[in-house]
C-alpha positions as CSV (number, residue, x, y, z in Angstrom):
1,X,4.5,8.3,21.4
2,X,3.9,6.4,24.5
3,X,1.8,8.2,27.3
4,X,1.7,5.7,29.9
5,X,2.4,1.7,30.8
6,X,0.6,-0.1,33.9
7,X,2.1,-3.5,34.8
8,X,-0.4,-5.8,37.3
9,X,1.7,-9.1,38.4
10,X,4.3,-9.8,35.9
11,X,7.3,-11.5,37.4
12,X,8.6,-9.5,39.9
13,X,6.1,-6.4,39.3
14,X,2.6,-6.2,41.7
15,X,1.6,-3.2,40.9
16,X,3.3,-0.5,38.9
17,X,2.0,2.5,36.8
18,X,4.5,4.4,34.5
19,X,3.9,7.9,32.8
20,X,6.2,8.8,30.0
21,X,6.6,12.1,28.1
22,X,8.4,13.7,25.1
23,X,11.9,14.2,24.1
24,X,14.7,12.0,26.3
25,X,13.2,9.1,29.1
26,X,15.8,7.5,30.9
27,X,15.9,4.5,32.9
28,X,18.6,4.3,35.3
29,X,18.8,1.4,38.2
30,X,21.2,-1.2,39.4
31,X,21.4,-4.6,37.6
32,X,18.6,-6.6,38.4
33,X,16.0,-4.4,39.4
34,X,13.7,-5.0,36.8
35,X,14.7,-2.9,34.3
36,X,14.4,-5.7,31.4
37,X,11.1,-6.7,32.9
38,X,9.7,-3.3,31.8
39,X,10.6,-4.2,28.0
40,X,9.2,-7.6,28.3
41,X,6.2,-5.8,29.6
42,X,5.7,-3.4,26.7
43,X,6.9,-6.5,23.9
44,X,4.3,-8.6,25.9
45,X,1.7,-6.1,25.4
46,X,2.9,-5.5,21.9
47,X,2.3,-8.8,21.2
48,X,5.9,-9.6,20.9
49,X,7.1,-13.4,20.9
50,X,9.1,-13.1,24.2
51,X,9.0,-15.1,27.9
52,X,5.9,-17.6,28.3
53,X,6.2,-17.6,32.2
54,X,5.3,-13.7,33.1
55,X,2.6,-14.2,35.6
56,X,3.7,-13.3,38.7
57,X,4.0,-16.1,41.2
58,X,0.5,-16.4,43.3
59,X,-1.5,-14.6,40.9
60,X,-4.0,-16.1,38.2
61,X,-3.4,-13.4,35.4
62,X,-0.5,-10.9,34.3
63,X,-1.8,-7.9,32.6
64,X,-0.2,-5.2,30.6
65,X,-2.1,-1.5,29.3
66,X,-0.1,1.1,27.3
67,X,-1.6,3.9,25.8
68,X,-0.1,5.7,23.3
69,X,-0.9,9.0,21.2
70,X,-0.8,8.4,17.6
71,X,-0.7,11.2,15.3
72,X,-2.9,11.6,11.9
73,X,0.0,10.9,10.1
74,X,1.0,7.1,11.3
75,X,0.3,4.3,9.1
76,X,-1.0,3.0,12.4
77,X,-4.3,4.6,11.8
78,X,-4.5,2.8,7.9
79,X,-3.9,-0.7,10.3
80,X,-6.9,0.3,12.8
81,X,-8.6,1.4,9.8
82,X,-8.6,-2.0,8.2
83,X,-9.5,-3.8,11.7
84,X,-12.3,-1.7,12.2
85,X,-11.3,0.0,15.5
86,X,-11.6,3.6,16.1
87,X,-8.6,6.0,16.7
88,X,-10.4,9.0,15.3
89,X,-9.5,11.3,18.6
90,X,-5.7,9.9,18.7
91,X,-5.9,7.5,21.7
92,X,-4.6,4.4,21.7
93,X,-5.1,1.5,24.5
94,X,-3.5,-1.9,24.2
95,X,-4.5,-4.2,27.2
96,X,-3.2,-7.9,26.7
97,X,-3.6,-10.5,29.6
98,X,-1.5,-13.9,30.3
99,X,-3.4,-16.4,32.0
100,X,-1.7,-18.7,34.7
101,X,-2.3,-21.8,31.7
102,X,-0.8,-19.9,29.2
103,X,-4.5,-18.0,27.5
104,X,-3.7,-14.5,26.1
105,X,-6.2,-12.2,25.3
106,X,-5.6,-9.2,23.7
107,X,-8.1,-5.4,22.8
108,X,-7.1,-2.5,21.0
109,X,-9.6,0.1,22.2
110,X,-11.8,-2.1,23.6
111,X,-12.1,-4.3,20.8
112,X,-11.0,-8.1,20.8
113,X,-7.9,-8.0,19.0
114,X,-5.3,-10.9,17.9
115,X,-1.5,-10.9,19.1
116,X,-0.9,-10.7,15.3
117,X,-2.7,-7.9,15.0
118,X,-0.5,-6.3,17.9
119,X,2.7,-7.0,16.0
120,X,1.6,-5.4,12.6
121,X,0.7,-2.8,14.8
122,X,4.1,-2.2,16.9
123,X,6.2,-1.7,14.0
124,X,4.4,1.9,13.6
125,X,4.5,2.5,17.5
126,X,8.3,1.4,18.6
127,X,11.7,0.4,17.3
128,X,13.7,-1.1,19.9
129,X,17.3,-1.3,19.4
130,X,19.8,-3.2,21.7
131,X,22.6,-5.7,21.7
132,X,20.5,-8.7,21.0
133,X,18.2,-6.6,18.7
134,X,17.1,-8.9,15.4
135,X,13.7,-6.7,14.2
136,X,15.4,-3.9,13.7
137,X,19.1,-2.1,12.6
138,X,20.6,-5.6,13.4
139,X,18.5,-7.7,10.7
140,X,20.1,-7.6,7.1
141,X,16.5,-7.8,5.7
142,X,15.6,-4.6,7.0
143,X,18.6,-2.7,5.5
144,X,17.1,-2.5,1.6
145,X,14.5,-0.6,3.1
146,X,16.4,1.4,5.4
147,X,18.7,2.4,2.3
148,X,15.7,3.5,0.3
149,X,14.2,5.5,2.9
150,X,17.7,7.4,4.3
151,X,18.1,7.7,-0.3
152,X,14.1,9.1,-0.2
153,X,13.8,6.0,-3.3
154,X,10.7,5.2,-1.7
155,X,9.3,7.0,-4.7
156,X,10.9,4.9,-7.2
157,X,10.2,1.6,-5.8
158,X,6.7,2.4,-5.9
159,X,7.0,3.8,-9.5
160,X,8.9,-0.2,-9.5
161,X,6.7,-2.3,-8.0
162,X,3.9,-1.1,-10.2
163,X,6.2,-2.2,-13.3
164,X,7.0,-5.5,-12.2
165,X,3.5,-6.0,-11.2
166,X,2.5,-5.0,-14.7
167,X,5.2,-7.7,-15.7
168,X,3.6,-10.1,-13.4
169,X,0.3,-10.2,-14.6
170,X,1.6,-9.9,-18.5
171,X,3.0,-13.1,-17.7
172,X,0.9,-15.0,-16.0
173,X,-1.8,-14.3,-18.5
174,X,0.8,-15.3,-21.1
175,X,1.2,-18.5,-19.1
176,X,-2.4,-19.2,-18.9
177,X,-2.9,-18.7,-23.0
178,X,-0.2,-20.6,-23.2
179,X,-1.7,-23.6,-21.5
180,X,-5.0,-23.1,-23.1
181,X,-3.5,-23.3,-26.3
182,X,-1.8,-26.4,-25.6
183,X,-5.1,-28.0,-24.5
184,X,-6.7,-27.0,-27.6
185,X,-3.8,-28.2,-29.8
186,X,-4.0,-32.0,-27.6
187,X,-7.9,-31.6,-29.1
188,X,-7.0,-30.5,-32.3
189,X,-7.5,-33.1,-34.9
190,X,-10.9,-34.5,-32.8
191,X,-12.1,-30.9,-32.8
192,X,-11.4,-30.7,-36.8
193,X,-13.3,-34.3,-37.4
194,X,-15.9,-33.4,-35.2
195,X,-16.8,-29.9,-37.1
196,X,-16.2,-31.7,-40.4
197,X,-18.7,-34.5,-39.7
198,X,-21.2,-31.9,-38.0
199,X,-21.0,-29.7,-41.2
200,X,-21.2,-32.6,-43.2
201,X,-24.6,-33.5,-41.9
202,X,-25.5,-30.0,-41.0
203,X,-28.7,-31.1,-38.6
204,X,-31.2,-27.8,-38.4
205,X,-33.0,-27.4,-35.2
206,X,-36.5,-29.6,-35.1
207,X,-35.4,-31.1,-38.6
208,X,-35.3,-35.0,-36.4
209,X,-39.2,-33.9,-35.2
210,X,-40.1,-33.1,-39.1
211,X,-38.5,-35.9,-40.4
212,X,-40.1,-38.4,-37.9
213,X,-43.4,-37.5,-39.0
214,X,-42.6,-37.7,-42.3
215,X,-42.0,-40.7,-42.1
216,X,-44.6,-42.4,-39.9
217,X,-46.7,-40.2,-42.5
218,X,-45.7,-42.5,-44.9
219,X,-45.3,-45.9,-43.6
220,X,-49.1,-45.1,-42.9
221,X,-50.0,-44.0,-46.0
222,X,-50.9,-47.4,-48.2
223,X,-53.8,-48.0,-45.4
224,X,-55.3,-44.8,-45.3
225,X,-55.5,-43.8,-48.9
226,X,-58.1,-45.7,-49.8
227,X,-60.1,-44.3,-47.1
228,X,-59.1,-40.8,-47.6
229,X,-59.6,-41.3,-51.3
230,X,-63.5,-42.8,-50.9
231,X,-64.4,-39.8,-48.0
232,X,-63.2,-37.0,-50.9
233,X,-65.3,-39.0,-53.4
234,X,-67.8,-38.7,-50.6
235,X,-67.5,-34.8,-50.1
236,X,-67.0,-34.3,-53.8
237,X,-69.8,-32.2,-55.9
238,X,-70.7,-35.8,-57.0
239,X,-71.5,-36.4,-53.0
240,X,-72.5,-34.7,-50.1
241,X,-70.9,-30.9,-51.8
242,X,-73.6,-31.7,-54.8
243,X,-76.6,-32.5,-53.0
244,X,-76.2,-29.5,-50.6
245,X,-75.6,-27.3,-53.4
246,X,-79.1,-28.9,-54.9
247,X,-80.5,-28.3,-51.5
248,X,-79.6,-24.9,-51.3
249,X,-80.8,-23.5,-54.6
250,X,-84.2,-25.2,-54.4
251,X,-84.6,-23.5,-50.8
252,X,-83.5,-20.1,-51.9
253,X,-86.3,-21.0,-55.1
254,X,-88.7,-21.5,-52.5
255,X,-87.5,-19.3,-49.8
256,X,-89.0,-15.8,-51.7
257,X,-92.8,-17.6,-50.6
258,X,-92.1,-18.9,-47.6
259,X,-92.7,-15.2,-45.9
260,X,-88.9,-16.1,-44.2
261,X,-89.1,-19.6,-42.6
262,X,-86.4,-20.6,-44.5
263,X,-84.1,-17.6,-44.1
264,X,-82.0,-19.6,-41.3
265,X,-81.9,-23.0,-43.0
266,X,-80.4,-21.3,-45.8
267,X,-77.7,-19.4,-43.9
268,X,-77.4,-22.7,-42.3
269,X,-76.6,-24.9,-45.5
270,X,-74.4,-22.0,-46.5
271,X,-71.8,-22.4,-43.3
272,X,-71.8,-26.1,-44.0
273,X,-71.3,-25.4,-48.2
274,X,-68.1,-23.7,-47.0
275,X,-66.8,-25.5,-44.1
276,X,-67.4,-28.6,-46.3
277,X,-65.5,-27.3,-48.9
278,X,-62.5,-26.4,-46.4
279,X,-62.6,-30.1,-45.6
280,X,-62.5,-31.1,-49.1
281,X,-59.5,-29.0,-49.6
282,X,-57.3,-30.4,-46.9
283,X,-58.3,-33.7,-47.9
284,X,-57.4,-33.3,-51.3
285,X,-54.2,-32.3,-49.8
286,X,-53.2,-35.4,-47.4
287,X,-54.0,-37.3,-50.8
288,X,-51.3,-35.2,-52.4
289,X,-49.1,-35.9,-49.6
290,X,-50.5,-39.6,-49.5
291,X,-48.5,-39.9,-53.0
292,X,-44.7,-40.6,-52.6
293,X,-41.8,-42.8,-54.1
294,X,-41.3,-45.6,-52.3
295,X,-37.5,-44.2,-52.5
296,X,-38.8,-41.1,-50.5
297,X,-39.3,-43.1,-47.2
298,X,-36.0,-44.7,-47.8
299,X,-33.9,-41.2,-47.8
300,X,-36.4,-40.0,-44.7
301,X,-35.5,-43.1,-42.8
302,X,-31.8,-42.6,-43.6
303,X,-31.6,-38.7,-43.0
304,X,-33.7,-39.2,-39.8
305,X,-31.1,-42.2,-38.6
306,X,-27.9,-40.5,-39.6
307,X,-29.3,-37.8,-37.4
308,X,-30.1,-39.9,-34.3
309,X,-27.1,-41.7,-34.4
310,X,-24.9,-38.6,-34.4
311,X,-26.4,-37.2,-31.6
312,X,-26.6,-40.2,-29.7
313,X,-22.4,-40.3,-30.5
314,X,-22.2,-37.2,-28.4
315,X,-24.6,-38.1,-26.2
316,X,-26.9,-35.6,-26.8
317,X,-30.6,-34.1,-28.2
318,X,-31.0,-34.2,-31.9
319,X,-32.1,-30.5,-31.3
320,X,-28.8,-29.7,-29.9
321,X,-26.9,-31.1,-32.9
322,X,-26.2,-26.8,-34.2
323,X,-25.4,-25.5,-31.2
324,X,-22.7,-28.2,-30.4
325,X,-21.1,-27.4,-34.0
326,X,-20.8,-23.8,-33.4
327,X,-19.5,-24.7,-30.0
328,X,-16.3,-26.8,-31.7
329,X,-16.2,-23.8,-34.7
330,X,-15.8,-21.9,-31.8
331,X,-12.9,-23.7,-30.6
332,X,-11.2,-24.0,-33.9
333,X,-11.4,-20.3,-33.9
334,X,-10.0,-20.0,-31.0
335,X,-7.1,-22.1,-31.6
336,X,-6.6,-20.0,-34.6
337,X,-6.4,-17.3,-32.8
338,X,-4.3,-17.6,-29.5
339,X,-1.0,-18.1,-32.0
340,X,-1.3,-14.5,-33.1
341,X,-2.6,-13.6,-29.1
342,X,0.1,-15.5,-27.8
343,X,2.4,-13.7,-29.8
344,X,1.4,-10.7,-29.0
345,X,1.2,-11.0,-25.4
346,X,5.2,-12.5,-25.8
347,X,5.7,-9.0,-27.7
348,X,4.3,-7.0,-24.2
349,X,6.1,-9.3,-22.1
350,X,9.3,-8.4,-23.6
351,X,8.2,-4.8,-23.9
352,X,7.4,-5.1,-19.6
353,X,10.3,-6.8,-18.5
354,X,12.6,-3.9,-20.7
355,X,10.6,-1.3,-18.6
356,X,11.2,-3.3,-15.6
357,X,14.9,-3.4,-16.0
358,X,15.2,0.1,-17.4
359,X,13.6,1.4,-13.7
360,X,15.5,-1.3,-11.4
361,X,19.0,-0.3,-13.2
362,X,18.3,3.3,-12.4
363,X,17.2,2.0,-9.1
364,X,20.6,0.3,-8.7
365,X,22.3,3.3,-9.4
366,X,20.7,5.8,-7.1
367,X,20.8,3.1,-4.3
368,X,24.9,3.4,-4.9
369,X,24.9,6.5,-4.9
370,X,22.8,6.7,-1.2
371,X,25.0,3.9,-0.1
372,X,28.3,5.8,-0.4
373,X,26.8,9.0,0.7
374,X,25.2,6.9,4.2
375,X,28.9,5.5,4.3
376,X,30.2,9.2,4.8
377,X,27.9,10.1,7.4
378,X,27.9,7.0,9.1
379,X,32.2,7.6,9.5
380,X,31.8,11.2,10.9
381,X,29.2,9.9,13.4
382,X,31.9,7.2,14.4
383,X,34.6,9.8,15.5
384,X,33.0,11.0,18.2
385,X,31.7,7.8,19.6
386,X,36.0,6.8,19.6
387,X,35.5,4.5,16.6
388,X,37.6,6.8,14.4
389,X,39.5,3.8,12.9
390,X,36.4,1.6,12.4
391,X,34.8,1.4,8.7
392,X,31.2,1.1,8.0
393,X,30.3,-0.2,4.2
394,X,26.7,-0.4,2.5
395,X,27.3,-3.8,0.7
396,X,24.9,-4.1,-2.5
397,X,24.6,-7.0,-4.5
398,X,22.6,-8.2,-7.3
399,X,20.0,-10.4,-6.3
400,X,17.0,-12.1,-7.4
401,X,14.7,-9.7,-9.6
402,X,11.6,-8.9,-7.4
403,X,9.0,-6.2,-6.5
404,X,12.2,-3.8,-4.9
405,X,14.7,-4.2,-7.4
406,X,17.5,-6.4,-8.0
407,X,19.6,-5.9,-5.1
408,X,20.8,-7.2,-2.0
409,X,21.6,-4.8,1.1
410,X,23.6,-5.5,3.6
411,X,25.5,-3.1,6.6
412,X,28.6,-4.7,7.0
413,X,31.4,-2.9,9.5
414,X,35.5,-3.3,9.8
415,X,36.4,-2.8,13.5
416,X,40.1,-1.9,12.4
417,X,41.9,-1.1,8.8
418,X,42.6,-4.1,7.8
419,X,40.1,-6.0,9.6
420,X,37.9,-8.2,7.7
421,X,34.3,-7.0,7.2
422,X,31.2,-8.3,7.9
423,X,27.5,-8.3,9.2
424,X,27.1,-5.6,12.6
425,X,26.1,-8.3,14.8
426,X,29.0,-10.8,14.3
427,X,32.1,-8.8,14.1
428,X,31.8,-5.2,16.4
429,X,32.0,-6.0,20.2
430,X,29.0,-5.5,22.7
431,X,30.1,-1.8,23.1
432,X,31.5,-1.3,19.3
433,X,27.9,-2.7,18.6
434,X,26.1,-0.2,20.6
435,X,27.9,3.0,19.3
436,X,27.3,1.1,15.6
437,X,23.8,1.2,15.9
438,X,23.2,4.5,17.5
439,X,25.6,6.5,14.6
440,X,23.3,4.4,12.4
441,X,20.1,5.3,14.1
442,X,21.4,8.6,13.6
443,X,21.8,9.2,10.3
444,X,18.6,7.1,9.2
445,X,16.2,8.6,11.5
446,X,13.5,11.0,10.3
447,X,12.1,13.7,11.9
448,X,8.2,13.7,13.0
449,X,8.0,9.3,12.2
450,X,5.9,9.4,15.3
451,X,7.6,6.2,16.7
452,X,8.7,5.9,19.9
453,X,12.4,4.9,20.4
454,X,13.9,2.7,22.4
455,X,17.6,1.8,23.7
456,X,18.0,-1.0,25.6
457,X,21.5,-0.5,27.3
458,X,22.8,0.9,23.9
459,X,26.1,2.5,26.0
460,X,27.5,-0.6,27.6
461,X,31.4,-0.8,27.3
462,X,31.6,2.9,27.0
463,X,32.3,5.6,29.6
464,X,33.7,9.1,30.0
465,X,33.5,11.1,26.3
466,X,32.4,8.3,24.8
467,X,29.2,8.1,26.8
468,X,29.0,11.7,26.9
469,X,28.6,11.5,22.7
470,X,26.5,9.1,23.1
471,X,23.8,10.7,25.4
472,X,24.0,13.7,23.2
473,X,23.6,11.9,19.9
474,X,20.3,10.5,22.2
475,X,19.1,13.7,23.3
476,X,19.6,14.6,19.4
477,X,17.4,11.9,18.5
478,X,14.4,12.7,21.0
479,X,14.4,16.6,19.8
480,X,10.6,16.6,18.7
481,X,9.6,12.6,19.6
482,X,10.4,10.5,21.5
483,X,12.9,8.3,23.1
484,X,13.2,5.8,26.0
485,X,17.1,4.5,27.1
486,X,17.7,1.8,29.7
487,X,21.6,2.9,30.5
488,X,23.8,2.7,33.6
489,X,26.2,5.2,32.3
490,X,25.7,8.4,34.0
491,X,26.2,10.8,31.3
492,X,23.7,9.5,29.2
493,X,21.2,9.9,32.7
494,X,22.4,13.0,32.8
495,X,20.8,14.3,29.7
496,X,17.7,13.0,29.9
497,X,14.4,14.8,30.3
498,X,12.6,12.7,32.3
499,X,14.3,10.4,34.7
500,X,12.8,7.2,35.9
501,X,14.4,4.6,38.9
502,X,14.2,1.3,38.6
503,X,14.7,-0.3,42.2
504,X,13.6,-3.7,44.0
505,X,12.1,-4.5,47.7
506,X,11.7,-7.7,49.6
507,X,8.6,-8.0,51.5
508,X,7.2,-11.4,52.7
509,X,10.2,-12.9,51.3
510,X,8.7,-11.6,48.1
511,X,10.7,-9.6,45.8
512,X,9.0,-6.9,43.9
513,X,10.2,-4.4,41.8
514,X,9.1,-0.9,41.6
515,X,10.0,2.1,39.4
516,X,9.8,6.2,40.9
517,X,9.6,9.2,38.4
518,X,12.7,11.6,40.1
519,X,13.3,15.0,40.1
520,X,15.6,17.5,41.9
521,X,17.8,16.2,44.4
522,X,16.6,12.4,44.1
523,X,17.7,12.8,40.4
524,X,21.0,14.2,41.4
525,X,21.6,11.3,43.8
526,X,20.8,8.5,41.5
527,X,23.3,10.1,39.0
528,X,26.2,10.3,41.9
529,X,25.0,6.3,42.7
530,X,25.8,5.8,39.0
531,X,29.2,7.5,39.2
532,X,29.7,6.6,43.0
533,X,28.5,3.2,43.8
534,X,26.1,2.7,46.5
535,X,28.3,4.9,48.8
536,X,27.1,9.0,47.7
537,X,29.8,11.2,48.4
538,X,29.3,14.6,48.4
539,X,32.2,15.0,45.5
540,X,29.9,12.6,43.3
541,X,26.8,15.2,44.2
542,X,28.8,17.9,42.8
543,X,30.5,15.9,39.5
544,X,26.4,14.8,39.4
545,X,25.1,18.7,39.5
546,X,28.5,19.4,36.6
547,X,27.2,17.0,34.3
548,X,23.6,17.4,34.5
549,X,24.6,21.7,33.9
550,X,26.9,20.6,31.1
């Protein structure tokens, strides 16, 4: 609900502050006053796409501030929520500015906000609803929704949305094995010849570095053997190994008179006995090694170059040779396997899209059902508003499957039997259009929505009964929120609960428009104005006081 709206130099308006309360706000005031400039006003600070030129002339800025209360319940709150901005105590203050060079600036409760962010934010504050209206009853794409919510299917097409989203990502997962596959299958036969040939050879990790000294092992081996050969001779028990063996028994012979001088030398000699015999033993066995066939070094040399020049194919580390095969394994396996994946995900695609269709059918059908049952109401509302003879027809269509269902919604109206039907906005009149939109608002309305209504000269064309059924069906609409009408017919004025005058001055040649809050007699007066003209009798007083008791 809006509390309150202060207007600093837009157009025509220097200074004006409005308060607005609960149930029925009228705004009454002869053509030209300003009334519209009011709406621009709140759709400016709503962040509205509207007039570029509002500042008024001689002034640097326009501003706009309306504060609203928004109850625990609004999706509003889930919006600030998101933005970070605080609402916890219900208070809500949009401020927007428009700079002589065109600069807007915008805050939400202090906080920097975007104009974007003000029109996500206005669809949970205010419908407005007029002649010329296209965000709200007037726009076809807004009448799916409106069907579902006057059918309470809001339910189902959430329960719908959740299956076609399921659908969705079934399918685009399908899509993307699908194209993975077909990657793999372009790679197919290289992939197969490159594990075959891998396998063939089957390289083990550090095999290259084993082979490689292998074989400079033997390339080397015709000039060292003779020296290896005469340094075992050397170290043999027919060498050095004999005569320290000699050396050692003749000092442990002597050693027993020698009162222990000789003790160390013979620990000494017996480290060296066995080290010496260590090095005999891996000499003996580099001799051992030293022996090959000269056909050895030729399958070395062949293994070690098959293996170089594999790697070097795939430009890689001879190391690196097994882990690239069981890479392209991997791949093979893979391409095995995404024909039995594929299939199955084709098998829950099929299986998601029945589920889909099962729950957008039934959909269908209770939408129909709605439809027909909106139709009624919508006809009974019209009698009163002398529209008796006029028919009102939810059109559904099948349309494009999507998130909401396979149909197309659409309010289409017949002014007369007969009459051809069609959209609200191109066949019914500027009054017909009017009473259209309030027997709709009527009957699609819900109680406790916490948005503030508003009718921008929703009664034009109609007077006498007419307006009277129209003012009521207003007041009907503000029992327990709220509703602002701009109206010159005097019978909707009459019902309102709050009363506010729209009027214009000219001072320093400068016009400016200013609004008054009336009660009493200055509310009985502006209603005889409206039935009167600007001459108030004392007859219109009395036909005011009638309808304002009626």
């Amino acid at each position: 609900m809006i509390r309150s709206l202060d207007i600093q130099n837009i157009l025509i308006i220097e200074c004006l502050e409005l308060e607005f309360s609960a149930g029925l706000n009228v705004l009454t005031g002869e053509t030209g006053a300003g009334k519209s400039i009011l709406l621009d006003s709140l759709g400016f600070v709503l962040g509205w796409r509207g007039r570029a030129d509002l500042v008024r002339e001689g002034a640097d800025k326009g501003e706009v501030t309306a504060v609203f209360d928004v109850p625990p319940s609004s999706t509003a709150r889930d919006l600030l929520d998101e933005a970070g901005i605080d609402c916890d105590d219900g208070e809500l203050i949009l401020r927007r500015v428009n700079y002589r060079d065109g600069r807007k600036v915008a805050w939400i409760n202090g906080v920097r906000a975007s104009g974007e962010l003000l029109r996500q934010l206005s669809q949970y504050l205010i419908e407005l609803h007029g002649q010329h209206d296209d965000r709200g009853l007037l726009n076809a794409k807004n009448h799916l929704d409106l069907l579902d919510e006057f059918g309470a299917l809001h339910g189902d097409v959430k329960i719908l949305r959740k299956a076609w989203a399921k659908r969705r990502e079934i399918e685009t997962q399908l899509k993307k094995s699908e194209q993975q596959q077909a990657a793999l299958k372009e790679e197919e036969e290289f992939i197969q010849h490159t594990v075959d040939e891998l396998s063939k050879l089957s390289a083990e990790l550090g095999e290259e570095a084993q082979l490689d000294k292998q074989r400079r092992l033997m390339q080397s081996a015709e000039k060292i053997a003779s020296d290896v050969s005469k340094a075992s001779y050397a170290l043999s028990g027919d060498g050095a190994e004999g005569m320290i063996a000699d050396s050692l028994r003749w000092l442990e012979g002597a050693s027993a008179h020698a009162e222990g001088r000789l003790e160390s030398a013979i620990e000494a000699l017996s480290r060296a006995l066995h080290e010496l015999s260590e090095a005999q033993s891996e000499v003996s066995s580099c001799i051992d090694e030293l022996k090959f066939n000269p056909h050895d070094l030729e399958e070395c040399e062949e293994r070690l170059f098959e293996i170089r020049g594999m790697a070097r194919k795939h430009n890689l580390q001879p190391d690196e040779l097994p882990k690239f095969l069981e890479n392209y394994q991997n791949k093979l396996a893979s391409l095995e396997a995404s024909t039995s994946d594929l299939s199955a995900l084709q098998d829950d695609l099929q299986k998601a899209q029945s589920h889909y269709l099962e729950l957008a059918q039934n959909l269908s059908v209770k939408r129909e059902k709605a439809g027909r049952r909106l139709d009624v109401l919508i006809c009974e509302e019209l009698a009163p508003l002398k529209m008796e003879r006029a028919v009102f027809t939810t059109h559904i269509t099948q349309s494009k499957q999507g998130p909401d269902g396979q149909d197309d919604v659409a309010f289409t109206v017949a002014t007369n039997p007969g009459a051809p039907s069609g959209p609200l906005g191109k066949i019914a009149s500027g009054g017909e259009l009017s009473r259209f939109l309030l027997a709709l608002k009527v009957c699609l309305s819900k109680a406790q929505s916490g948005i503030t209504l508003i009718f921008d000269e929703i009664d034009r064309g109609v007077g006498g009964a007419t307006a009277d059924a129209v003012g009521r069906r207003l007041k009907r609409l503000a029992e327990g929120g709220q509703v602002l009408v701009v109206t010159h017919s005097p019978q909707v004025a009459a019902l309102g609960a709050h009363h506010l005058r729209v009027a214009k001055r000219v001072e320093n040649d400068v016009t400016i428009s200013e609004v008054e809050q009336l009660t009493g007699d200055e509310r009985i007066d502006e209603i005889a104005r409206m039935l009167s003209g600007d001459r108030i009798t004392q007859a219109a007083r009395e036909a005011a006081k009638a309808l304002m008791l009626n």
